[in-house]
C-alpha positions as CSV (number, residue, x, y, z in Angstrom):
1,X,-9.0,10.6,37.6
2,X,-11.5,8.7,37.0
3,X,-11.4,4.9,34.9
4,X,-14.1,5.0,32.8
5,X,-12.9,2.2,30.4
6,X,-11.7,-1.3,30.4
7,X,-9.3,-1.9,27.7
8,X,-8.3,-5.6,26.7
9,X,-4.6,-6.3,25.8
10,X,-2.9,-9.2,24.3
11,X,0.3,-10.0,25.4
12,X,2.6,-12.0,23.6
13,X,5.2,-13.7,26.5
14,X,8.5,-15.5,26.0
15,X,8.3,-19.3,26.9
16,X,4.0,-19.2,26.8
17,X,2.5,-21.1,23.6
18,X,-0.2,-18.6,23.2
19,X,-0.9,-15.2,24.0
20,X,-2.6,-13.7,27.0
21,X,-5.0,-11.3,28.0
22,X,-4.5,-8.3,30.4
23,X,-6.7,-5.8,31.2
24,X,-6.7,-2.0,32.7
25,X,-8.7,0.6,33.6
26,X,-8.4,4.3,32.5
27,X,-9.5,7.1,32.1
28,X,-9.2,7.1,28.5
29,X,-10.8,5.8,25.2
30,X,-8.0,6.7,23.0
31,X,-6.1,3.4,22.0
32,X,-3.2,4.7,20.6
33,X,-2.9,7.1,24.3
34,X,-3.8,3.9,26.2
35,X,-1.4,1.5,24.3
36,X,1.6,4.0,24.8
37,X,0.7,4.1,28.5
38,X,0.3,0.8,29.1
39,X,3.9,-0.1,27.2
40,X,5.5,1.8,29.2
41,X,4.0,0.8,32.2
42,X,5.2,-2.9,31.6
43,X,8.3,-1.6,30.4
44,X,8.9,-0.1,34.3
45,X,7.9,-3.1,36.2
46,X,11.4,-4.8,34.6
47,X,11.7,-7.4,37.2
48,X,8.4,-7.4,38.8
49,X,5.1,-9.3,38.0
50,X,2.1,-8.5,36.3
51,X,-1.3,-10.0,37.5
52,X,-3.0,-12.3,34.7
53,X,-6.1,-12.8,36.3
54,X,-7.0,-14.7,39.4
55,X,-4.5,-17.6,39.1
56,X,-1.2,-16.6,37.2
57,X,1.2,-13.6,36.6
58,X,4.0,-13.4,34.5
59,X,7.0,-11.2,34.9
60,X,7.1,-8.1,33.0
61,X,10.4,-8.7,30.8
62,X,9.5,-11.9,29.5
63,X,6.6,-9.8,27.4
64,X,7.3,-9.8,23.7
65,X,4.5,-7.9,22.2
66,X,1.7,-5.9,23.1
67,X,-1.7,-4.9,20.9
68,X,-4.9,-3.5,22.2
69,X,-7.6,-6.2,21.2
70,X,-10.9,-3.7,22.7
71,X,-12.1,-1.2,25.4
72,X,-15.2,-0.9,27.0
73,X,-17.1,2.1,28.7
74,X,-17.6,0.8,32.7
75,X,-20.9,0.8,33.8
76,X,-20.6,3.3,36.6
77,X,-18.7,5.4,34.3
C-alpha cells in the first residue's frame, strides 16, 4: 500500500476554543473513502492520543467533529 496523498482534517475537540488540524497519509484521493476511514480510526483509539503535530496531542474521545479541509498528491508518489 502505498500513501500517495496527504489529506488535511479539521477536528473540532471538546474543551479547545478552535479547531485543529490533523493530517494522514493514504493511499487514496477519495474524500468521502478517506473521511469514513479516518472516523473510524479515531473512533478506535477511544482512550488513546492522537498526535497534533510536533508539540501537542489530544485524546481521541474528546473529538467532536471531523471534515476533510484538502488532500494533496506526495511528491514521491
Amino acid at each position: 500500500m502505498e500513501n500517495k496523498f496527504l489529506h488535511t482534517f479539521r477536528l473540532v475537540i471538546d474543551g479547545l476554543p478552535e479547531p485543529v488540524e490533523f493530517h494522514m497519509f493514504h493511499e487514496l484521493d477519495d474524500v468521502a473513502t478517506v473521511t469514513d476511514s479516518f472516523a473510524k480510526y479515531v473512533a478506535r483509539q477511544e482512550d488513546d492520543f492522537l498526535p497534533l503535530g510536533e508539540g501537542g496531542a489530544v485524546r481521541a474521545n474528546r473529538v467532536l467533529h471531523v471534515s476533510h479541509v484538502k488532500s494533496e498528491r506526495t511528491p514521491d508518489a
